[in-house]
C-alpha positions in Angstrom: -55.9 41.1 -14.4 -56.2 37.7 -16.3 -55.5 37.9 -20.5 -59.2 36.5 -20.3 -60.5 38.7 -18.4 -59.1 41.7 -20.4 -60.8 40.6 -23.5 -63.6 40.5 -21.9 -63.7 44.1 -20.7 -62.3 45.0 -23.8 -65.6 43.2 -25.7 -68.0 45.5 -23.2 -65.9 48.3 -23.7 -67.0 48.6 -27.5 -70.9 49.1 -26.4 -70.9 52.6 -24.9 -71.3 53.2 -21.7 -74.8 54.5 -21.9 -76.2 51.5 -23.9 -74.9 49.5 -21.8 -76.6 50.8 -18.6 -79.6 51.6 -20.3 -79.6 47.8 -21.3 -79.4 47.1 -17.1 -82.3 49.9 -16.5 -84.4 48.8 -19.0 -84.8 45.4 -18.1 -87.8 45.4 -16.6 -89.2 45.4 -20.4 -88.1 42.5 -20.8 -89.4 40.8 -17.6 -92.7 41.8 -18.9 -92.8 41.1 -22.0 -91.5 37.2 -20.9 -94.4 37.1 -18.5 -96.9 37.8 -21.3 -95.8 35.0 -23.0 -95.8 32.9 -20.1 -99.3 34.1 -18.8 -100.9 33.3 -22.1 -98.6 30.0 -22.8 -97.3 30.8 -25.8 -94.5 27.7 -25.5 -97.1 25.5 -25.1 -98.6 26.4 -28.6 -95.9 26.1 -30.4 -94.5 22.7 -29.0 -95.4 20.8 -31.5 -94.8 23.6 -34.6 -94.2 26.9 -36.1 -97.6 28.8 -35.8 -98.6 32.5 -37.3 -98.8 35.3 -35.0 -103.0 35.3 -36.1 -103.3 31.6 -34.7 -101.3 32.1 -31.7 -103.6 35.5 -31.0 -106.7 33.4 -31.3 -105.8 31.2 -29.5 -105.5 33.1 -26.6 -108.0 35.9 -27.4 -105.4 38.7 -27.7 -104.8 41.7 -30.1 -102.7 39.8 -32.8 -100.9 43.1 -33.8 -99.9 43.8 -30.6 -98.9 40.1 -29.7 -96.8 40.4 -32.7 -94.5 43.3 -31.4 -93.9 41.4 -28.0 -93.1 38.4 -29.7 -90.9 40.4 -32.1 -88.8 42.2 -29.3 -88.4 38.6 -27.2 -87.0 37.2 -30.7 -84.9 39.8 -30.7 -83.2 38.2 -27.6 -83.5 34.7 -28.7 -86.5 34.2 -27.0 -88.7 32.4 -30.1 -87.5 33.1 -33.4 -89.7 34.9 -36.3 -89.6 32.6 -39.5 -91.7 33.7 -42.8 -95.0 35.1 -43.0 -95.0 36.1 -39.2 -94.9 32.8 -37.8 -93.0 32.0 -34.3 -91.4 28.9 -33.5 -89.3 27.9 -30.1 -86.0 28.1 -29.3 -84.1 26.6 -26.5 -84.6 29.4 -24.3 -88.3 29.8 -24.9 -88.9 26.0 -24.6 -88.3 26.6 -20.7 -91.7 28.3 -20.8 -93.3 25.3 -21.8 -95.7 24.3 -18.3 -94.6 20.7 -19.0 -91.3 20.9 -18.9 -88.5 20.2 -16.3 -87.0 23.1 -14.7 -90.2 25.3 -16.6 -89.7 28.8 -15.7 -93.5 29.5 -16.1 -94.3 29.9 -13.3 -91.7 32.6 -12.0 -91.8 34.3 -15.0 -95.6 35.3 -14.1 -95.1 36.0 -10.4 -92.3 38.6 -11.4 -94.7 40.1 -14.1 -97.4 39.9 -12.8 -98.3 39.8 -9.4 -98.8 42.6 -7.1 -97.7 40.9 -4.0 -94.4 40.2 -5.7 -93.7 43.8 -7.5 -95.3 46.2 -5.2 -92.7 45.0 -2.6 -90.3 45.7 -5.1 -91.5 49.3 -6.5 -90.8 49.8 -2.4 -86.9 48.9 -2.1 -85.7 51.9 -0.7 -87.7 51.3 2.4 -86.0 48.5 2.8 -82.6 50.0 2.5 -83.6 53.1 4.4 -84.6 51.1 7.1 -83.2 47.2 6.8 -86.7 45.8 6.9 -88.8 44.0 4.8 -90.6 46.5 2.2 -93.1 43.5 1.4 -94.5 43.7 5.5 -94.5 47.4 4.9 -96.4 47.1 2.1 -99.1 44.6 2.7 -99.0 44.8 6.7 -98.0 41.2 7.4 -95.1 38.9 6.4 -94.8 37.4 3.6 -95.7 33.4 4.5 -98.7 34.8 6.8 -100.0 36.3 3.9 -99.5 33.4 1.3 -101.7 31.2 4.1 -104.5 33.7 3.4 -104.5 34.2 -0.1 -104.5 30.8 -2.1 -104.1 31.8 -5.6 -100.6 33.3 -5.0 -99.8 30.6 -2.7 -100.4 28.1 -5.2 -98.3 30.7 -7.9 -95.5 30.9 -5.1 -95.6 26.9 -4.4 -95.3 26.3 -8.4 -92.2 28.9 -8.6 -90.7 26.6 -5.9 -91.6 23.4 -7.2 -90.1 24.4 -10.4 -87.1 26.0 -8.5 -86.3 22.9 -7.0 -86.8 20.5 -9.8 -83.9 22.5 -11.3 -81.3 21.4 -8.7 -82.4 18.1 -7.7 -80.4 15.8 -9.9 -77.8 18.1 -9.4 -77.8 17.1 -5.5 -78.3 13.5 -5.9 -75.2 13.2 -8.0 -72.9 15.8 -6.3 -73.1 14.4 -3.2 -72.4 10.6 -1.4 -75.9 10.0 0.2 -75.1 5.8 0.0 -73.5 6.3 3.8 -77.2 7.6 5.0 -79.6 5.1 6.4 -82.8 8.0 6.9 -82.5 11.1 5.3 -85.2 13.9 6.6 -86.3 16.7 4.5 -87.2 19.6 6.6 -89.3 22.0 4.9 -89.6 19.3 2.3 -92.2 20.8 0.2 -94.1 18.1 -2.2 -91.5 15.6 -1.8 -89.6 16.3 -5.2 -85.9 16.4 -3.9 -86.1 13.6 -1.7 -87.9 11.7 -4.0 -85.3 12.3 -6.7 -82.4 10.9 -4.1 -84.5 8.3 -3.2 -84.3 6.8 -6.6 -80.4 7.4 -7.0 -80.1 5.6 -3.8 -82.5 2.6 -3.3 -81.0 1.4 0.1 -81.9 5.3 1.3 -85.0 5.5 3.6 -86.5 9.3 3.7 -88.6 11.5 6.0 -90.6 14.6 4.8 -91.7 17.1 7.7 -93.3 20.2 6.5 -96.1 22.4 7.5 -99.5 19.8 7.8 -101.5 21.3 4.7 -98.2 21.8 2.9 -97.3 17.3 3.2 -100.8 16.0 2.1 -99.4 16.9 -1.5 -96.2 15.0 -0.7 -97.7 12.1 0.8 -100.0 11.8 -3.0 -96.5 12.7 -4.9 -94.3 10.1 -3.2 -97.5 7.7 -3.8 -97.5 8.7 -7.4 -93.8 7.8 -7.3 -94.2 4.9 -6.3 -91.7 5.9 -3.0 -94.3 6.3 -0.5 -93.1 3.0 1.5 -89.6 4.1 1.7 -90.7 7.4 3.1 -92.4 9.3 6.2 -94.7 12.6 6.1 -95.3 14.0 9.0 -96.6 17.8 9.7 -95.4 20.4 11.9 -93.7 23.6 13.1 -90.0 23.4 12.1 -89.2 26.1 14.9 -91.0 24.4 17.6 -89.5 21.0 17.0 -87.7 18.7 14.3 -88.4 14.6 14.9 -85.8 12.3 14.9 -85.1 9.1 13.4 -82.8 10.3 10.6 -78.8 10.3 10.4 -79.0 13.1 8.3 -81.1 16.3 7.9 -81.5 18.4 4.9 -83.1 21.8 3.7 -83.4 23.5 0.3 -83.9 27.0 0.1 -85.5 26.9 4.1 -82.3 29.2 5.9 -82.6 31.9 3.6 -85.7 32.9 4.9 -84.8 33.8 7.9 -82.9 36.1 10.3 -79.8 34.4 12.0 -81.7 34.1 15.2 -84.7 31.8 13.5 -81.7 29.8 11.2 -79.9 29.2 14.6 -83.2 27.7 16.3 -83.9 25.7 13.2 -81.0 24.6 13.2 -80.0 23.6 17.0 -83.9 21.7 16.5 -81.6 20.1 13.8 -79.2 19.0 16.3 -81.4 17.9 18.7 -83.0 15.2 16.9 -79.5 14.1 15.2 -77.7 11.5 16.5 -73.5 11.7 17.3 -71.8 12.6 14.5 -75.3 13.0 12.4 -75.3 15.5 9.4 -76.6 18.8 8.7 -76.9 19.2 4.7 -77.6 22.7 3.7 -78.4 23.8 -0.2 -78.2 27.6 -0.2 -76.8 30.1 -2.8 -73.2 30.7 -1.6 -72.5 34.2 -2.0 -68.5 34.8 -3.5 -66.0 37.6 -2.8 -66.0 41.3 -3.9 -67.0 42.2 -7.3 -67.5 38.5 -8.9 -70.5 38.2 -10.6 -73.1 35.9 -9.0 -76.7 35.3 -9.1 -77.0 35.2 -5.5 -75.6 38.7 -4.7 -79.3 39.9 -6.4 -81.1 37.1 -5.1 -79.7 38.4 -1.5 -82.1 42.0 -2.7 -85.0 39.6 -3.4 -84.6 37.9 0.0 -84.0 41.2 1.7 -87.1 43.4 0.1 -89.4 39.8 0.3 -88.5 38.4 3.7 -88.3 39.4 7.1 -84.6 38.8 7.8 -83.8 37.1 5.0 -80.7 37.1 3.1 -78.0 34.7 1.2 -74.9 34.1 3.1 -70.6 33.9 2.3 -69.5 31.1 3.4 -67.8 32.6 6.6 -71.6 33.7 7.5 -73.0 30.0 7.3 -69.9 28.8 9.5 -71.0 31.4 12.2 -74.5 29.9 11.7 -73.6 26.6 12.4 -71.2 27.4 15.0 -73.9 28.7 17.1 -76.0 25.7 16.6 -73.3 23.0 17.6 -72.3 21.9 14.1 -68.7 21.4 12.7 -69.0 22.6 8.9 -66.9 20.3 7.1 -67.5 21.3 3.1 -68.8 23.2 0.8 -69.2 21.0 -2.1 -70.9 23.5 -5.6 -73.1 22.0 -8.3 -73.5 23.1 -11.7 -76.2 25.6 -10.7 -75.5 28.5 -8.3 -77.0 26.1 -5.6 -74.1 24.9 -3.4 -74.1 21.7 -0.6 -73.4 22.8 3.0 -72.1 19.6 4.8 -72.0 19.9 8.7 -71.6 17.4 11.6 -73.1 17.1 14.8 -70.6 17.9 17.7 
C-alpha cells in the first residue's frame, strides 16, 4: 500500500468505527435537510447578503425556529455558515443551490428529497436485488420514461435535474476533446440543445444536428434560437430505436446508454452505425466505472440506474467495448475529464 494511502487510512482510523458508519447510515438526514433549503430557495435569498434566520422564515412562510435548526446542522457541514445574531450567509458549497447558477444543484437536490417517484423506488431496493429488476416499475406499474410522459410536473423536475447535469460537463467536453476535424456533429438524445450548443461555440466551423423525442426539441429549437446557433444547427424529432438520420460524421450521446439494457444500447447503437459514414465516429459520455475497491461516484450511480431504470446500469470500460463490438464500432479511447464523466471515442468499421 502507497505511504499516501496509509495516512489516509490512518486519518479514518482515528474516528471509531461506529461513527463512522453511523455517519454513511445517517445520510439520508442530510439529503433532506439540503432539499429543504432547496425547495424553499434559501441560496437565492441570501445572494446578495447575510440575512437573519426571522427574514429568511418570512420569506418563505416557514416556522423560523425550526428553519433555524436545519440551517444550523447544514452549517455544521459547510453548507451556509451562521454569523451573529442568527443570521446565514453562503458558502461555496451552498451557492450551488442558487436556481441561477451554472451547474445549480437545485433541482436534484429536490427530486432526491422530495419526490415520491424518486424515493419510493428507493425505499424498494431490495426488490431490485432480490430480483435484478427495476423497483421503480414495481412500484408504480410502468417504467420510468412512460411514466414521466404522463406526469408533467416530475417530468419537468426530472428534465431540470438533467439540464443542470449536463451544464456541468459541457465545457468539460468541448475542451477535452478535438471536435475541429468534424464537419456535422449529431446529438442523439440531445435534450434542449445545451451540449451541442456549448461545442458549437468552441468550434465555429462545426455544423450540429439535435434529434430527440418531438415534444422534447421544440425547447431546443427556442434554446439554439436564443443562442443565437439555430442556423448552424438541425432539430428534428423521433424515435432513437426505430431510426437515427444521417448527415453527420460524428454522433454523440450524454447520459442516453445508461438507460438501457445491452440489447436496447446495441440497437441504438448499430442505428448509430447505419447513418455514419466510413470511418464516422461514435462519441459516448458515460461514467466509466474503475477496478475493485476504488472509490467512484459511478459505482452508486450504477444502484441509481439499476433501482430507476429498466436495465440500466454504468459500465467498466471492458463492458462498453463489448457494446460496441456488437454494434460494428472499433473503440479507439477513452479520453476522462475533470468530472466523473468520461469520452467514449469509437469508429465505424
Amino acid at each position: 500500500m502507497m505511504t499516501s494511502q496509509l495516512e489516509n487510512l490512518n486519518q479514518t482510523n482515528q474516528i471509531p468505527l461506529t461513527e463512522q458508519l453511523l455517519q454513511m447510515i445517517f445520510g439520508a438526514w442530510v439529503t433532506q435537510s439540503i432539499y429543504v433549503a432547496a425547495k424553499l430557495g434559501i441560496a437565492d435569498l441570501l445572494k446578495d447578503s447575510a440575512k437573519s434566520c426571522e427574514e429568511l422564515a418570512k420569506s418563505t412562510k416557514v416556522d423560523a425556529p425550526s428553519l433555524y435548526r436545519v440551517l444550523r446542522a447544514l452549517s455544521s457541514i459547510g453548507i451556509f455558515v451562521e454569523v451573529e445574531n442568527c443570521h446565514f450567509q453562503l458558502t461555496p458549497l451552498a451557492g450551488y443551490l442558487r436556481s441561477d447558477v451554472p451547474g445549480s444543484l437545485r433541482a436534484l437536490a429536490i427530486m432526491c428529497g422530495s419526490e415520491d417517484w424518486h424515493w419510493k423506488p428507493w425505499g424498494n431496493i431490495l426488490y431490485s436485488i432480490k430480483t435484478g429488476k427495476a423497483a421503480f416499475d414495481n412500484v408504480f406499474g410502468m417504467p420510468l420514461f412512460p411514466y414521466l410522459s404522463q406526469n408533467p410536473e416530475a417530468a419537468a423536475i426530472f428534465d431540470a435535474c438533467m439540464t443542470s447535469s449536463s451544464s456541468r460537463y459541457n465545457a468539460a467536453v468541448a475542451s477535452g476533446y478535438d471536435f475541429s476535424s468534424i464537419k456535422t456533429l449529431v446529438d442523439v438524445g440531445g435534450g434542449q440543445g445545451s451540449l451541442l450548443a456549448t461545442i458549437l461555440k468552441a468550434f465555429p466551423s462545426l455544423k450540429g444536428m439535435i434529434y430527440d423525442q418531438p415534444h422534447v426539441v421544440v425547447g431546443a429549437k427556442q434554446y439554439l434560437e436564443t443562442s443565437g446557433l439555430d442556423g448552424r444547427c438541425q432539430v428534428i424529432g423521433g424515435n432513437f430505436f426505430e431510426s437515427i438520420p444521417s448527415g453527420g460524421d460524428a454522433y454523440i450521446m450524454q447520459h442516453i446508454i445508461h438507460d438501457w439494457d445491452d440489447k436496447s444500447c446495441i440497437m441504438i447503437l448499430k442505428n448509430c452505425h447505419r447513418a455514419l459514414p466510413e470511418n464516422g465516429k461514435i462519441l459516448i459520455l458515460e461514467d466509466v466505472i474503475p477496478g475493485a475497491n476504488e472509490p467512484a461516484f459511478s459505482k452508486f450511480l450504477d444502484i441509481e440506474m439499476l433501482v430507476m431504470c429498466s436495465g440500466g446500469r454504468e459500465r467498466t470500460a471492458n463492458e462498453f467495448k463489448k457494446l460496441f463490438d456488437a454494434a460494428g464500432f472499433q473503440l479507439t479511447n477513452i479520453i476522462p475529464t475533470q468530472f466523473p464523466i468520461s469520452i467514449i471515442e469509437g469508429v465505424k468499421v
